[in-house]
C-alpha positions, -999 to +999 in steps of 0.1 A: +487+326+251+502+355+234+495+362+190+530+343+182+519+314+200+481+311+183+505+320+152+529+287+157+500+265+167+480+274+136+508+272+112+506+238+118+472+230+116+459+248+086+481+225+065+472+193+078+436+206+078+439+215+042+452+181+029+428+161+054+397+186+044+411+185+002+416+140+004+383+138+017+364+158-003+382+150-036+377+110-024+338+117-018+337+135-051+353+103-069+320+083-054+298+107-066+309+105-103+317+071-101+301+047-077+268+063-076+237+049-086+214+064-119+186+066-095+200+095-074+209+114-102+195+150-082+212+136-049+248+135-074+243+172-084+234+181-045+263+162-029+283+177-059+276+212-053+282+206-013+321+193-022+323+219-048+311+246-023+333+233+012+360+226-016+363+264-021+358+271+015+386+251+030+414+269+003+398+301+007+404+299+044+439+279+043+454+306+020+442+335+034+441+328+073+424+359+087+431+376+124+402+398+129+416+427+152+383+436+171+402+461+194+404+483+170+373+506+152+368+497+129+376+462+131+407+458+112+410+423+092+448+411+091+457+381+071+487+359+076+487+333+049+503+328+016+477+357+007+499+386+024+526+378-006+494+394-025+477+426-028+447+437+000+421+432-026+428+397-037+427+383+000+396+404+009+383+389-029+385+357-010+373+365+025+344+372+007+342+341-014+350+319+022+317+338+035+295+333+008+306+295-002+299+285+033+267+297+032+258+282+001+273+249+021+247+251+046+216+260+024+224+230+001+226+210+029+191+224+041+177+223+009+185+187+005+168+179+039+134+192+022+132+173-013+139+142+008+112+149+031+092+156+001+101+128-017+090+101+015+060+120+010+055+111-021+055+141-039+070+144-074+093+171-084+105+179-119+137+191-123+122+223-129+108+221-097+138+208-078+157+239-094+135+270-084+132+253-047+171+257-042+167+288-059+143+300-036+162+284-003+196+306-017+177+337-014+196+347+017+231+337-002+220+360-030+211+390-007+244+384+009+261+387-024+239+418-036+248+433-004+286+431-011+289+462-038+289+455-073+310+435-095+340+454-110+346+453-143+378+457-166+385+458-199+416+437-214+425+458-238+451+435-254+428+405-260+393+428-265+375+412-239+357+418-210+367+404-177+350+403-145+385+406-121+367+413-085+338+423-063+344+459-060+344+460-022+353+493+001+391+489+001+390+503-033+377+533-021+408+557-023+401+569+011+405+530+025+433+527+006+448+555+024+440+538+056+453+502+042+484+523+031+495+534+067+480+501+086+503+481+060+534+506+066+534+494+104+529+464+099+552+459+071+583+455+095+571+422+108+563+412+079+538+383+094+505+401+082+488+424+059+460+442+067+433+434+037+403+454+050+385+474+073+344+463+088+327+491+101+289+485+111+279+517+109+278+507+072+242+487+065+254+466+042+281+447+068+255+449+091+232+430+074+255+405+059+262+399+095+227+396+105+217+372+076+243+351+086+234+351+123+200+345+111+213+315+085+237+301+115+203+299+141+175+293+121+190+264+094+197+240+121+166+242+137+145+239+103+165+212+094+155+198+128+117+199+119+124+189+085+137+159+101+110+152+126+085+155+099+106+130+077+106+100+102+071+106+113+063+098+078+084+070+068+068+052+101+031+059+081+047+043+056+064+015+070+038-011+061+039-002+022+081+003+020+105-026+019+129-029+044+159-022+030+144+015+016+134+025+048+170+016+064+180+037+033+160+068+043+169+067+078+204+063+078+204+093+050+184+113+073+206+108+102+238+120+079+215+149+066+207+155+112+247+153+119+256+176+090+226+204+102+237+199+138+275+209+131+269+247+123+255+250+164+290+232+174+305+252+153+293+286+145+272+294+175+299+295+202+323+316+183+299+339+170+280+344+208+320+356+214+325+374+184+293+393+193+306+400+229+340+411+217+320+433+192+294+445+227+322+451+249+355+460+224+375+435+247+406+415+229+400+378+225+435+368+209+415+333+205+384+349+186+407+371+165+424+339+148+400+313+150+368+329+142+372+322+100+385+290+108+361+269+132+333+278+106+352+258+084+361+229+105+330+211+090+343+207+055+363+181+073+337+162+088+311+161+065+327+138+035+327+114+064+296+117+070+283+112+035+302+083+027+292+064+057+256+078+060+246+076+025+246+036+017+255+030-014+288+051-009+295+030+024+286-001+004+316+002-017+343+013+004+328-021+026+339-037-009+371-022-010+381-030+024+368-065+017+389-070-014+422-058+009+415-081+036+408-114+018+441-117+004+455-110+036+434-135+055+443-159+022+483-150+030+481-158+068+461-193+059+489-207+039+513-197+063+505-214+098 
């Protein structure tokens, strides 16, 4: 399949993907606030964050809609969304906020997996507590943000206030504008993309980012895996002092929690094992170039679903619900035969 046809193909699914991916989260959100229980008040700000965070992802990715051009060295980042009716720097603003805000997806997710193993355990956290722990399990998405070079700052004259506008990345470099310049002049007769960045690794910092990712996408998963383990093995201890319906409750959250840790290996690993062997052997992948932002964020789509039906008293009430619309219908039909 040649670039047009990956081109026609995809501008017809990033739309639907965005209003499935934006329904489902905004719908999960609306149990969170309201049909949640006081008792999992820390769960509520978790799950929150995880929407807030796969919220961001899913419209960074929709609007910007990156083709990663490996032929070329160095790689050259072409985007072919709404954000080539904007400047180079906004899109590659939110290439880096699609990177980051799916990390901090995955790390809540992880994060999560260990207070509830803690908390079978019996072990009491204070809020305190429960804060420095995610602090300390984001450590890799605050490298990964150090690593990006520092924040930009501008002064509004007009209004006397200081505004943060963007990560200062390499593209405002006047020698990668340059480069940009002439990329964007040949591109500029199609018109379909515009060329929003350059990633050499011969820099360190892209070269770490892309190893503490790598090293996020391999070893999350599996400590989610043995958090999990771990978990069960210790609500069976417990089985003879926990009621019934808690330990259904802790199991079918754990399972969620195991579905949404096993997604990043459907995922991530496949296209990254190919981005690495298009990076290796400098061979064009037309299916890697436009896919490999978006399969990353195919899980936004799949995880509300797996919250409301794994975590029980979310798939309580949308049992209600459906309840409610079938009972007049059944009513309906009754009266009629």
């Amino acid at each position: 399949m040649q670039a047009d046809g990956y081109r026609t193909i995809l501008s017809i699914f990033y739309p639907i993907f965005f209003v499935i991916t934006i329904t489902a989260q905004v719908f999960l959100l609306f149990l969170i606030i309201k049909h949640s229980p006081k008792s999992i008040h820390m769960l509520r700000i978790i799950l929150g964050m995880t929407c807030v965070f796969q919220i961001i992802l899913a419209f960074s990715s929709s609007f910007i809609q990156v083709r990663f051009v490996t032929t070329r060295k160095p790689i050259e980042m072409w985007s072919y969304g709404l954000c080539r009716r904007f400047e180079p720097w906004i899109c590659y603003c939110f290439y880096q906020t699609e990177q980051l805000s799916a990390m901090a997806s995955a790390l809540t997710i992880y994060g999560t997996f260990f207070l509830k193993y803690r908390m079978v355990k019996g072990v009491q956290m204070s809020k305190f507590e429960i804060i420095k722990t995610y602090l300390m399990f984001y450590c890799p998405f605050f490298l990964s943000m150090v690593l990006y070079p520092n924040t930009y700052l501008f002064l509004q004259s007009n209004l006397q206030i200081l505004v943060v506008i963007i990560i200062k990345t390499q593209i405002l470099t006047w020698e990668a504008q340059e480069q940009l310049h002439l990329v964007n002049t040949f591109l500029y007769n199609s018109g379909d993309y515009i060329a929003i960045a350059f990633l050499s690794f011969s820099k360190i910092p892209n070269t770490l980012n892309l190893l503490i990712f790598t090293a996020c996408i391999i070893t999350i998963p599996a400590l989610s895996y043995y958090c999990r383990k771990r978990t069960l093995r210790q609500i069976y201890h417990q089985m003879e002092n926990m009621s019934v319906p808690r330990q259904q409750l802790y199991k079918s959250f754990i399972m969620g929690l195991s579905v949404q840790c096993v997604l990043p290996y459907i995922f991530y690993v496949p296209i990254y094992i190919l981005y690495y062997y298009c990076l290796i052997t400098g061979k064009e992948v037309l299916f890697l170039e436009f896919f490999l932002t978006l399969v990353p964020a195919l899980p936004t789509m799949i995880d509300p679903l797996v919250s409301v039906y794994f975590v029980t008293p979310f798939r309580k009430q949308l049992t209600r619900w459906v309840k409610k619309e079938t009972e007049p219908t059944r009513t309906s039909n009754a009266f009629t035969k």
